[in-house]
Kinemage of the C-alpha trace (Angstrom):
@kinemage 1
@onewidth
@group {chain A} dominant
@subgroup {mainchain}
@vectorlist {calphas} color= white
{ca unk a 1} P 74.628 109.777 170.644
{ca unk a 2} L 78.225 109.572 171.180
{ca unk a 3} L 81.450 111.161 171.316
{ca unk a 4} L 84.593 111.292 168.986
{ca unk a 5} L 87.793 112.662 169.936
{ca unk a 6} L 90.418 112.661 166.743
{ca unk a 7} L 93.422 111.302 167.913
{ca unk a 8} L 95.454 110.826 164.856
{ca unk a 9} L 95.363 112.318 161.342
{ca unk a 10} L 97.851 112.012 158.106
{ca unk a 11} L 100.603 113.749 157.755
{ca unk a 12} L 99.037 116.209 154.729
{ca unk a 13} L 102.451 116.390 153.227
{ca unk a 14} L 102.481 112.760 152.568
{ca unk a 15} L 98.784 111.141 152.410
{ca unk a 16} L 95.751 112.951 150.896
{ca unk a 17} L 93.502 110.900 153.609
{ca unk a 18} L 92.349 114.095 155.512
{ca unk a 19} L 92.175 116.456 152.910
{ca unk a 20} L 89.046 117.471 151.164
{ca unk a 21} L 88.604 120.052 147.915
{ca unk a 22} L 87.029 123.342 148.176
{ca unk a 23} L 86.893 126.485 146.164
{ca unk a 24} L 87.160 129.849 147.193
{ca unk a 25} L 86.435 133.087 145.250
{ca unk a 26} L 87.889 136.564 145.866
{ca unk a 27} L 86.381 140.070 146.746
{ca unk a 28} L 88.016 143.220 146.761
{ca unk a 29} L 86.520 145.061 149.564
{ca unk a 30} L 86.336 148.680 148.892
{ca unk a 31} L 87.565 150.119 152.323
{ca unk a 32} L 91.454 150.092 152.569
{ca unk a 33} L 91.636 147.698 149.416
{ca unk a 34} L 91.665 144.519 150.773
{ca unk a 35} L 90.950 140.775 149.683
{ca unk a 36} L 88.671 138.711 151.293
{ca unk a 37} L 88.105 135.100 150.009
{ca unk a 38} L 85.025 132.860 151.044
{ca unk a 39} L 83.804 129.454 149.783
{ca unk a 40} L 81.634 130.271 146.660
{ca unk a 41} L 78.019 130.472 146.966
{ca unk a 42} L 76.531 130.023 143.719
{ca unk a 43} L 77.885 129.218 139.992
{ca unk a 44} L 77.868 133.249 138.781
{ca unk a 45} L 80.273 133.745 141.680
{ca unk a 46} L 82.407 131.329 140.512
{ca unk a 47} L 82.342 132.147 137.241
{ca unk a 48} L 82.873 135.934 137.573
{ca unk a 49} L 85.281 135.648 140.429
{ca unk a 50} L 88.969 134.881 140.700
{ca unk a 51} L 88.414 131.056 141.646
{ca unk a 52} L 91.310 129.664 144.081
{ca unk a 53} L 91.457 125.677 144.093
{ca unk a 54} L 92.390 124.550 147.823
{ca unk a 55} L 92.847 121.565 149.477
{ca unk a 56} L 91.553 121.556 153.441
{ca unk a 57} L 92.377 119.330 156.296
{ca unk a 58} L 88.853 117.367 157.331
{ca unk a 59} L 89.897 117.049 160.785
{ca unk a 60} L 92.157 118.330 163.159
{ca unk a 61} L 94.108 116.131 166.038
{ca unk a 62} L 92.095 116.670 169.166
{ca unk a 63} L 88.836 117.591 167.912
{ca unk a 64} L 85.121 116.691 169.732
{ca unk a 65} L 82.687 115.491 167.133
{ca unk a 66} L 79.256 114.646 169.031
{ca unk a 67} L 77.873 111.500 166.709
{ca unk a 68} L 74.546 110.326 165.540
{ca unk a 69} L 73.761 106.511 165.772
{ca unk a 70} L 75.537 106.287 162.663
{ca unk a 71} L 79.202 108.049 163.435
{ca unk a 72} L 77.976 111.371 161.802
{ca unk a 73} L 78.665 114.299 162.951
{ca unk a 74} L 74.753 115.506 164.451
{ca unk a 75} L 76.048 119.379 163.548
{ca unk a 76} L 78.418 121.297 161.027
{ca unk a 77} L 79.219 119.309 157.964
{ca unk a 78} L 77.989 116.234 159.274
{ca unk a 79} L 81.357 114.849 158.930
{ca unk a 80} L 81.620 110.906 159.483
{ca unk a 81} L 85.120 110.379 160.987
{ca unk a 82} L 85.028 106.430 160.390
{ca unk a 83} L 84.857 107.358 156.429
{ca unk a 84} L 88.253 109.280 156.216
{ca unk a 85} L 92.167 108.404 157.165
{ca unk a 86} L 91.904 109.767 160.688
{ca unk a 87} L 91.867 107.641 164.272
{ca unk a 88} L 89.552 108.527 167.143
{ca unk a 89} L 88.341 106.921 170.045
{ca unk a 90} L 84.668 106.931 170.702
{ca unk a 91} L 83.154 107.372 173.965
{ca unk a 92} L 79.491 107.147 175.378
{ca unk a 93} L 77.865 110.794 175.681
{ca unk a 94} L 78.319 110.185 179.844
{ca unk a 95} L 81.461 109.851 179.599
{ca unk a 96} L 82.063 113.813 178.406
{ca unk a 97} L 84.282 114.407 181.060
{ca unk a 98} L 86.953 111.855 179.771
{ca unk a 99} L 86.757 112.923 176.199
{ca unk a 100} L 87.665 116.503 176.897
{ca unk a 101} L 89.987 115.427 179.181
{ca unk a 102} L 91.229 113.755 175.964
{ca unk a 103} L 91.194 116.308 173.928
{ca unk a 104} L 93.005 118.582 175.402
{ca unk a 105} L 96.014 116.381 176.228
{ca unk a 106} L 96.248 115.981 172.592
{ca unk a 107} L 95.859 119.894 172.159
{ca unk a 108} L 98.821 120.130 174.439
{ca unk a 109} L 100.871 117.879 173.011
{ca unk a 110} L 101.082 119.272 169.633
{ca unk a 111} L 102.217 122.857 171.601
C-alpha cells in the first residue's frame, strides 16, 4: 500500500477534470418543514422525488488517499487519483509522517 496526498486540482470554473455527476433527490421532513437532499437510493426514489442534477468535485487539494497496488483508493469510493485531472505525490506507507506533514501545508495554504 501507499499513500496519495492531492496536491493540485482544476480550477472547476474552467476544466471539468475533477468533477463527477451525481443525483440527489429531496425529502420534506415533517418536523419544522425542512428539506433534506441525499444521493438517490433506488430508481422509485428518483422517479417520485424532485431529482437535482449536480456536479461534485472528486478530490479536494490536500487530501490522504491510502492506495492499493493499483493507485485505488483501498476505502470509500475507491477513487483512483491517476485516472482524473488532479496531481499528487505518492509516498511509501512508512513514510506517513511526511505525507500529513504534506497535507496539511496544503490545507494551510488555501486558508
Amino acid at each position: 500500500m501507499k499513500i496519495q496526498v492531492i496536491i493540485k486540482v482544476p480550477d472547476c470554473d474552467i476544466d471539468d477534470g475533477n468533477l463527477y455527476d451525481e443525483n440527489f433527490v429531496a425529502y420534506q421532513k415533517e418536523k419544522g418543514g425542512k428539506i433534506v437532499f441525499r444521493p438517490y437510493n433506488n430508481v422509485e426514489e428518483y422517479r417520485f422525488s424532485t431529482n437535482i442534477p449536480v456536479q461534485l468535485e472528486a478530490f479536494q487539494e490536500g487530501e490522504l488517499l491510502i492506495v492499493d497496488e493499483d493507485g485505488r483508493e483501498v476505502s470509500g469510493k475507491r477513487r483512483k487519483a491517476n485516472q482524473w485531472f488532479v496531481e499528487y505525490k505518492e509516498f511509501d506507507i512508512k513514510d506517513l509522517d511526511k505525507a500529513i506533514k504534506l497535507a496539511i501545508k496544503l490545507e494551510e495554504e488555501k486558508k
